[in-house]
N, C-alpha and C positions, 0 to 999 in steps of 0.2 A: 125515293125522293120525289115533290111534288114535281107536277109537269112545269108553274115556273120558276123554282130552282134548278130545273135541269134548264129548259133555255137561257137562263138566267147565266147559268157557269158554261152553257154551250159558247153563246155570247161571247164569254168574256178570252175562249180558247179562239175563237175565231181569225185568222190571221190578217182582218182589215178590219176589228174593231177600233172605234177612236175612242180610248178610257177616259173617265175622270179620273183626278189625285188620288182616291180612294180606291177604283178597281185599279189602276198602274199600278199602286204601293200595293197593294192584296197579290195581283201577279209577278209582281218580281222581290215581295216575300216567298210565295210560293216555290217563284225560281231556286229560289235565292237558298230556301230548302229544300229540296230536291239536290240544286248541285253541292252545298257543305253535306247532305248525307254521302254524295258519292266522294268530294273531297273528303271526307272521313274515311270511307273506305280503300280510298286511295293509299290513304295516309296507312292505315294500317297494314296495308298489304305490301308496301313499300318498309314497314317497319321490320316486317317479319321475314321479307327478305332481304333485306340490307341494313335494317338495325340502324342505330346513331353511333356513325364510325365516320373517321377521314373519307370514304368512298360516298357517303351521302351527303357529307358535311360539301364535297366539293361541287356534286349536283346541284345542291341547295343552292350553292354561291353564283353557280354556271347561269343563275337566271339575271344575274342583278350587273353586269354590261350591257346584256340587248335592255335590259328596262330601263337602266340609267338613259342608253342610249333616244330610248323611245320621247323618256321624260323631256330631256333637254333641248331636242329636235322637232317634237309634235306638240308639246303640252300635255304629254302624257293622256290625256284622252280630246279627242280632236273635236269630238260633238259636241261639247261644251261650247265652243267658241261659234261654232255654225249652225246650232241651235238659234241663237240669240241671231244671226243676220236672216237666216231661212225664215224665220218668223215673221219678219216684215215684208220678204217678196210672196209671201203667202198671204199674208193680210190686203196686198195688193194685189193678188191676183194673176201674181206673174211666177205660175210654176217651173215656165220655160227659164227665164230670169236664175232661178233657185238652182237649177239642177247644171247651167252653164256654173254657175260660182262651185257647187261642187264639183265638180268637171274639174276645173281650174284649181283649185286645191289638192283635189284629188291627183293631178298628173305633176305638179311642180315640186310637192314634196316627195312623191316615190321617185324622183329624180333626184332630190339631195337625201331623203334616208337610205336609198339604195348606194348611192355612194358613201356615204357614213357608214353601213354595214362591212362594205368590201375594207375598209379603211380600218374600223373595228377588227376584224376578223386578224390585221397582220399585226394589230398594239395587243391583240387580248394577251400572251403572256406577258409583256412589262405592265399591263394592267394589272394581273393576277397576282403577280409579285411583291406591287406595293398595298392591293388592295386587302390581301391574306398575309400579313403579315408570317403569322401563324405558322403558317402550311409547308409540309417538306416538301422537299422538290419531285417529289412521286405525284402527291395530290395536289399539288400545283402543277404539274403538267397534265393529270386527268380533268381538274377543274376549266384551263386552257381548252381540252376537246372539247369535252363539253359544252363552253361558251361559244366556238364555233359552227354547232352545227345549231345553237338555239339562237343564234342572231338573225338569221332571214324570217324567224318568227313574227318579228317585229313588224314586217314588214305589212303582214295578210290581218297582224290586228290595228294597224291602221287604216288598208282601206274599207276594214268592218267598219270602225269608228268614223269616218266622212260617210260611207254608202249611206250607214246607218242613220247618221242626223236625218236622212230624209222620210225614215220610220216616225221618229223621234217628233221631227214635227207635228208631224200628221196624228199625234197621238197612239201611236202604235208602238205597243211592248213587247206584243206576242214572240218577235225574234232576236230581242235582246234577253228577255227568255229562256229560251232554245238555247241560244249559242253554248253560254255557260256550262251545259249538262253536256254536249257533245265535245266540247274540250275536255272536260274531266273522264270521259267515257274514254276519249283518243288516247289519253295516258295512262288507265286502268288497262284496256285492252290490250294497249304494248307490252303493258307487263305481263299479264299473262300470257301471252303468246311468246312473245321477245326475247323474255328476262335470261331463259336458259342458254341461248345463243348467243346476245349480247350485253349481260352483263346489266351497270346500271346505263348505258346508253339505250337499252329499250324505252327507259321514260321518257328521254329528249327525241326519240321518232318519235312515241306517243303525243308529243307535245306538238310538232308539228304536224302529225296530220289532222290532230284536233283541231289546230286552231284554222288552219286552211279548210275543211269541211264545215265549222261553224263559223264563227265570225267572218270570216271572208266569203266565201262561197253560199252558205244560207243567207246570210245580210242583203248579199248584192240581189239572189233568186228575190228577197220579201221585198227590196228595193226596186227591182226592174218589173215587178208585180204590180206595186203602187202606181206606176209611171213614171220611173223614173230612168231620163233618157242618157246617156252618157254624152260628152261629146270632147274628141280628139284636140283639145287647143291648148295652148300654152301662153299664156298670158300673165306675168308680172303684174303688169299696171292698171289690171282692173278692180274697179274699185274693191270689188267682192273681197277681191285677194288681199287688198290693202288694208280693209279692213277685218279680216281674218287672222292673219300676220299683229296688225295693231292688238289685237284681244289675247293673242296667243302665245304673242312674246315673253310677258311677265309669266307665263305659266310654262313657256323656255328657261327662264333666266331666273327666276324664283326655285327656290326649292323648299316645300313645305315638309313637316314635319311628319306629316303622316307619311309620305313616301319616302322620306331620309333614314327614318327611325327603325327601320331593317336591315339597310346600310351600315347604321351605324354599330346595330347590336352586331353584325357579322363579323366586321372589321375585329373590334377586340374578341368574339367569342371564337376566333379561327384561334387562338393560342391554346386553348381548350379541345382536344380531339373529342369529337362528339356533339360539341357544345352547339356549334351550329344548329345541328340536324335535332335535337333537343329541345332549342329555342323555338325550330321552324314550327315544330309538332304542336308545342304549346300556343304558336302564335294560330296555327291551320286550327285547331280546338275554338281558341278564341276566337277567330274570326266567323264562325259559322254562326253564330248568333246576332255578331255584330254585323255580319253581312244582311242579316235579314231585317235588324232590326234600322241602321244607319246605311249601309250602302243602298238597298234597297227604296228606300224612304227615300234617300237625297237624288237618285235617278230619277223616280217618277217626278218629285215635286220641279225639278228645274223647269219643265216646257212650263207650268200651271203658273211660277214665279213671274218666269220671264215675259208673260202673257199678259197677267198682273202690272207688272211694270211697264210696258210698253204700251199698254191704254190709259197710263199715268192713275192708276188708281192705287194712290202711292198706302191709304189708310186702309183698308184690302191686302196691299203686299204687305203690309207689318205685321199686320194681323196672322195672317196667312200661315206667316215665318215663326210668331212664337204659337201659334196654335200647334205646330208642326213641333215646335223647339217643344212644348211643354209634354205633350204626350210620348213621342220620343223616349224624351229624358224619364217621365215618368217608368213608362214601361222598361226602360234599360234596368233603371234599378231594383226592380223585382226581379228580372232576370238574372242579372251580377249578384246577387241574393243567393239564388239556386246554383248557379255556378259557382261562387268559392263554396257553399257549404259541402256540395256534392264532388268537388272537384279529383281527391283518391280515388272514388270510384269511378268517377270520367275517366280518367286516363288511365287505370287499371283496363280499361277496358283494351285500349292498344297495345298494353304488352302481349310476347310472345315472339316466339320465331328467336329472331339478333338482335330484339328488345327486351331489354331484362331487366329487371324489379328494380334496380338500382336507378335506371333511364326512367322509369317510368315514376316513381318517387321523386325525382327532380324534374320532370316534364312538369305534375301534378304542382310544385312548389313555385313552375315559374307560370304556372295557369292560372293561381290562384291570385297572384299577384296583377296579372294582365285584366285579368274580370272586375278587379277594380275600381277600373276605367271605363267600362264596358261604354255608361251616361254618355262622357265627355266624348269618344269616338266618334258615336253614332250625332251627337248635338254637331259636331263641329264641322260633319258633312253638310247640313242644314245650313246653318252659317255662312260657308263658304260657296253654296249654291245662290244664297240669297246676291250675295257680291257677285256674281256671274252673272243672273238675271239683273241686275243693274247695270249689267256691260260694265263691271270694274272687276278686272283683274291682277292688276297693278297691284291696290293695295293689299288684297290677302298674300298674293307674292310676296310684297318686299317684305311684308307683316313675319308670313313664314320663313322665310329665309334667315331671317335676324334672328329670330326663335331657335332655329335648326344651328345657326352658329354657336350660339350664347349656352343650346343645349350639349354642345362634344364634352366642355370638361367636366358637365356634369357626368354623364357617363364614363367617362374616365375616373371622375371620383367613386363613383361608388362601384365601377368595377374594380379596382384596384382595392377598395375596403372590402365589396362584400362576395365579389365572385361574379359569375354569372345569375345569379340572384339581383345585384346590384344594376344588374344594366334594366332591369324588368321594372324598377323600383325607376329607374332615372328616366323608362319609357312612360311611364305613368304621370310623372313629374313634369315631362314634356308637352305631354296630349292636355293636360290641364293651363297651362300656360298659355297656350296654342290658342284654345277655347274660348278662355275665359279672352284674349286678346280681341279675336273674332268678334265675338259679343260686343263688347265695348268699342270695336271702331264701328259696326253698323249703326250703334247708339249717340258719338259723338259724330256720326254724318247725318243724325235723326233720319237713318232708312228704318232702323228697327228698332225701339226703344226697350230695354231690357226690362223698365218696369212693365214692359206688358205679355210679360212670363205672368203664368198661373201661379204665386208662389203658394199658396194654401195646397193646390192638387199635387205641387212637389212634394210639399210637405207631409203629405197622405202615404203618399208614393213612397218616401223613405221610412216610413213608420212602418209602410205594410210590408220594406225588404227586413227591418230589422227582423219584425218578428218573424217572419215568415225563413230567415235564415235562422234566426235561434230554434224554432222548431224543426226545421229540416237537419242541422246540422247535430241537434239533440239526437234525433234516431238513428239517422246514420252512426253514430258512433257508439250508438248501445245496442244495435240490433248483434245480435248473439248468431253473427254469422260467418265465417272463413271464408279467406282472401279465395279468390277466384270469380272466371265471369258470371257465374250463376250468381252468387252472393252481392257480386256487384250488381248485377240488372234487378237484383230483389230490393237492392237499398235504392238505388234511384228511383227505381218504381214507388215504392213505400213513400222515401223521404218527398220527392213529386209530389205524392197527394197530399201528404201535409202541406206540403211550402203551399199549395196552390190553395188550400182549404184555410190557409193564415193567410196569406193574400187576400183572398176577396172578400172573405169576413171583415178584415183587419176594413179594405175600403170602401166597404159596406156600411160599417159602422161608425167613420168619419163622414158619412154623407159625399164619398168620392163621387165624380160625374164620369170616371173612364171607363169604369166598366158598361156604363148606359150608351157613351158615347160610341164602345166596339160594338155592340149589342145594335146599335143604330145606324150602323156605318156596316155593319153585315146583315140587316134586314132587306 
């Protein structure tokens, strides 16, 4: 490697570099790959020892009171809201200022989520009861332990998420990063050490010491590195708090789709043994992509937005947002291309052990279904960053919220018509709704005007997933080869070069600008 591509990437690993949007989104894609390969083998190894059965199905469920909990008390991620006020006591100058508001934040809520956990900890089985319908009273009393020892969780990844804004500001990713890989590290190594002695509760220790050694504890280390000073005070009435409180509430009291939509698949897939643990796998698949390509993206772009917006360079911020919206989407859907055509042998890969052909054939059917959507996922974190960097969080709340209601009985229809198939179908139906909503109010607040989407480079973009999925999806199912992982890594491997060699021919030869555009943005 040349001497400035190594300082170049030394740079970029540095733990006080300040990124642009382009190295931020490149490092917490990077992250972001790194921790879905280890979430993959997470996942796998969690397959092979505990299979898609009632005991996994009830872990699976054991996370979604401490999150509920996290959502409706913190806004589910706290930096979002203190992003957007840090920004201005830093443009000012007053980093003392910044670190007092987080201070104040920081001690007033671990005062009321610490009491909401203990409070938690004595509802979780009338919770479990109405929440799993489903569930016999054996695994609804494992899913009850469970939830209790993973609710103080909540706690160490909130004060990652405040320490953390103060990275965030400052342009630093390098330990939001990090953290990701040493959580999934913390709940791999439970299990192999654990699993013998403690069953499936090796994962929920794994989970906590994960997330206490990264998020919390490395956050605060990059945090009190930068200068960042803590201080002992408890303060309601300052403004910081008030307006923290003000930004964070609708992200209290809203409930958006993207976070429901797991919720809600549980609720009815708990009548289903298995079904859970089934779904999770298919959704942990899907997300690994989607992580890198939308979660990823919509984290770095928030400081760059809100920076944008708050020097009022309102023609810049719109810009900014479909440039982001267009490439995105662009890239999702060559991806969601390769994913449903390749999809059998994606999840063929995590059978084995107390996963068996049968799990892994219906994992494979509701993966394909979820890849879908991959675009709209990954758009609609953009979106919704964009309303954050405006300091409006109001209206994506109430937005989602009404979304999230109006979508139950979908899901209830088409589980009830088409199985647990049907709920993957109505999650899809949702995330499109959701989006397209998003879009349209930035556009009738003229913050982001929809026609100023690439629609031609879309248009490139879906031409290059057709073909590039009719050709992948062609050889995979002619290559003359028997079910196993060897056959499987030969057809992905194979079908890969094609998809990828009908890709960039395919926007090569429309005169695409994306590929010059990575090409230019990685020089």
């Amino acid at each position: 490697m040349p001497a400035p591509q190594r300082r170049s990437l030394f740079a970029l690993l540095h733990p006080s570099t300040s990124h642009s949007a382009f190295s931020a989104t490149l490092l917490l894609m990077l992250s972001t790959l790194l921790s879905g390969v280890l979430g993959l083998i997470r996942t796998k190894y969690i397959n092979y020892i505990f299979g898609a059965g009632p005991q996994t199905d009830a872990y699976n469920a054991a996370f979604e009171l401490p999150e509920m909990l996290a959502y409706f008390l913190v806004g589910g991620v706290a930096s979002i809201s203190l992003v957007t006020i840090l920004n201005r006591y830093r443009a000012q100058d007053d980093e003392e200022g910044g670190d007092r508001a987080i201070s104040i934040v920081l001690n007033a809520m671990i005062m009321v989520l610490g009491v909401a956990i203990l409070v938690a900890e004595v509802l979780a089985p009338y919770y479990t009861r109405i929440k799993f319908p489903g569930f016999s009273p054996e695994n609804a009393a494992l899913c009850t332990s469970l939830t209790r020892l993973l609710l103080p969780a909540q706690l160490f990844f909130f004060i990652g998420g405040v320490i953390g804004s103060k990275l965030l500001v400052r342009k630093i990713f390098l330990y939001q990063a990090i953290t990701p890989l040493i959580y999934n590290l913390g709940i791999i190594l439970g299990a192999i050490f654990l699993s013998q002695r403690f069953g499936i509760y090796s994962l929920a220790i794994g989970v906590l010491a994960g997330v206490i050694l990264g998020p919390a504890a490395l956050t605060a280390f990059g945090a009190a590195r930068e200068g960042l000073r803590y201080h002992p005070i408890f303060n309601l009435r300052h403004p910081a708090f008030s307006e923290w409180l003000r930004l964070s509430l609708p992200l209290m009291i809203g409930v958006s789709l993207v976070t429901a939509d797991k919720w809600i698949l549980s609720f009815f897939a708990s009548h289903d043994p298995g079904g859970i643990s089934r779904l999770y796998v298919a959704k942990t698949l899907f997300n690994a992509p989607m992580g890198i390509l939308g979660q990823a993206a919509g984290a770095a772009s928030l400081p760059f937005f809100s920076s944008l917006f708050s020097q009022n360079r309102l023609s810049d911020f719109a810009a900014a947002v479909n440039r982001a919206i267009t490439r995105i989407f662009a890239v999702s859907l060559i991806a969601a291309a390769w994913m449903v055509a390749l999809a059998p042998s994606i999840v063929d890969l995590f059978r084995g052990g107390s996963f068996n052909r049968t799990d892994a054939a219906e994992t494979a059917q509701y993966f394909t279904i979820f890849a879908v959507s991959l675009a709209l996922w990954a758009a609609q974190g953009i979106y919704a960053r964009a309303f954050y960097a405006a300091s409006n969080t109001l209206t994506p709340a109430l937005a989602g919220s009404i979304i999230t209601l109006l979508s139950i009985p979908v899901y209830r229809f088409f589980f009830h018509t088409v199985g647990l198939a049907g709920l993957a179908i109505a999650s899809d139906i949702g995330i499109l709704t959701h989006t397209l909503t998003l879009a349209i109010l930035l556009h009738r607040r003229r913050l982001v005007s929809i026609s100023g989407l690439e629609g031609l480079e879309l248009a490139r973009a879906l031409l290059a997933a057709a073909i590039s999925f009719a050709g992948a999806s062609a050889l995979a199912h002619h290559l003359p080869l028997h079910s196993g992982y060897t056959g499987d890594l030969i057809t992905i491997a194979a079908a890969t070069l094609i998809w990828a060699a009908l890709s960039i021919l395919t926007l090569g030869l429309t005169g695409s600008k994306l590929l010059s555009q990575i090409r230019s943005r990685m020089a």
